[in-house]
C-alpha positions in Angstrom: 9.2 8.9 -15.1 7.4 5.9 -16.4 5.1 4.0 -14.0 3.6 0.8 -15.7 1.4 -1.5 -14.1 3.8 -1.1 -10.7 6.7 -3.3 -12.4 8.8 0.0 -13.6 8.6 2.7 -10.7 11.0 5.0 -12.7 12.7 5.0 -15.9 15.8 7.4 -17.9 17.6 7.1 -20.9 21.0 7.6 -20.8 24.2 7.9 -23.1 27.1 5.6 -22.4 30.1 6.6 -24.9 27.3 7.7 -27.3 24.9 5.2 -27.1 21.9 5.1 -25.6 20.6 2.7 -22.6 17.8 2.7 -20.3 18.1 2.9 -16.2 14.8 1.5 -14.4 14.0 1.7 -11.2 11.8 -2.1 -10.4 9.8 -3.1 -7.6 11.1 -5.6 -5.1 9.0 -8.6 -6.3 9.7 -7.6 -10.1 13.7 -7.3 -9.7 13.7 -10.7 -7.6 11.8 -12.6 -10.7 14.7 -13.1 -12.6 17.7 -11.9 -10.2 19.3 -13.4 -6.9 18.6 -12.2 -3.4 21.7 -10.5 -3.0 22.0 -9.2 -6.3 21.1 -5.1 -5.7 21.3 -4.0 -9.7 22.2 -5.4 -12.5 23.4 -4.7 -16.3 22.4 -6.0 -19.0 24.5 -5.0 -22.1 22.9 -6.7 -24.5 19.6 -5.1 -24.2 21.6 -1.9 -22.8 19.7 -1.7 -19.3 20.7 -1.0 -16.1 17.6 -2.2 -13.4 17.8 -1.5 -10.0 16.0 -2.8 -7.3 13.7 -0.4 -5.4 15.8 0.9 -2.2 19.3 -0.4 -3.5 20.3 2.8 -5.7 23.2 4.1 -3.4 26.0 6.1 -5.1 28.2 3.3 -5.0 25.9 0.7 -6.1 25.0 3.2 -9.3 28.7 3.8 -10.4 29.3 0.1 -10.3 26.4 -0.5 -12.5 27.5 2.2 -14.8 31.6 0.7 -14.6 29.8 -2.1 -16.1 27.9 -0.3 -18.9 31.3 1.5 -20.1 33.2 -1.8 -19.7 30.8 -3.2 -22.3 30.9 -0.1 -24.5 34.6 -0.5 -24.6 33.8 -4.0 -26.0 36.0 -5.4 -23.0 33.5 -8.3 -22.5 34.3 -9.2 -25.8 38.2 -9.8 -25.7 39.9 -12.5 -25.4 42.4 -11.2 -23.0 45.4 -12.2 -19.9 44.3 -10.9 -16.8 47.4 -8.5 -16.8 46.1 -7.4 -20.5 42.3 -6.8 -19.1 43.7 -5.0 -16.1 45.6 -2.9 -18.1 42.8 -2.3 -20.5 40.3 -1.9 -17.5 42.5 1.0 -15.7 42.4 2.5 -19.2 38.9 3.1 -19.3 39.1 4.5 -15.6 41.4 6.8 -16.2 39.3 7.9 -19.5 35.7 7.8 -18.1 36.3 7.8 -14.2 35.3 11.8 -14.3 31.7 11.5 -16.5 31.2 8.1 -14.8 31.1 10.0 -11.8 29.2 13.0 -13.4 26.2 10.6 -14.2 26.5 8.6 -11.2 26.0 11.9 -9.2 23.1 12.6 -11.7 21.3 9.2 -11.2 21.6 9.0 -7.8 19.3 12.3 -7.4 16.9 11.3 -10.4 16.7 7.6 -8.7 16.5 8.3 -5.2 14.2 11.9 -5.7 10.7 10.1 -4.7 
């Protein structure tokens, strides 16, 4: 747990097909600096950070945040690919990751939502 100047309320590293990112619970006012107002998380694979807004960290909203991560991992957002090929590909990495994206999902959503 990491509590900086109120921006961060809550902070974990994570591994995401063996590399490590960073889940952060923000304040209201800090998520809606740089994100819209109906935007509830988002991921940023560049930087390897998931940020959620306070209150918005239901088990849905978490495992789509994490879909995201693993899509990126699997360099998906990086292909040049048909929409029949990036299906395909996409149903791939469900069928491979569905189970532990689930496991951590489960995980986060106590660690996030324990306070």
């Amino acid at each position: 747990v990491c509590i900086v100047k109120d921006m961060v309320v809550n902070k974990k590293k994570i591994s995401i097909r063996g590399r490590k990112w960073t889940v952060e619970i923000l304040s209201n006012e800090d998520f809606r600096k740089d994100n819209e107002e109906s935007t509830a998380a988002i991921t940023d694979s560049e930087k390897r950070l998931v940020s959620f807004q306070i209150g918005q960290t239901s088990i849905q909203t978490i495992r789509h945040e994490l879909f995201h991560a693993y899509m990126a991992e699997s360099l998906l957002n990086n292909l040049d690919l048909t929409s029949a090929e990036f299906e395909e590909t996409a149903c791939d990495v469900v069928g491979e990751f569905l189970p532990e994206i689930g496991r951590q999902a489960n995980r986060l959503f106590k660690f996030l939502n324990s306070k």
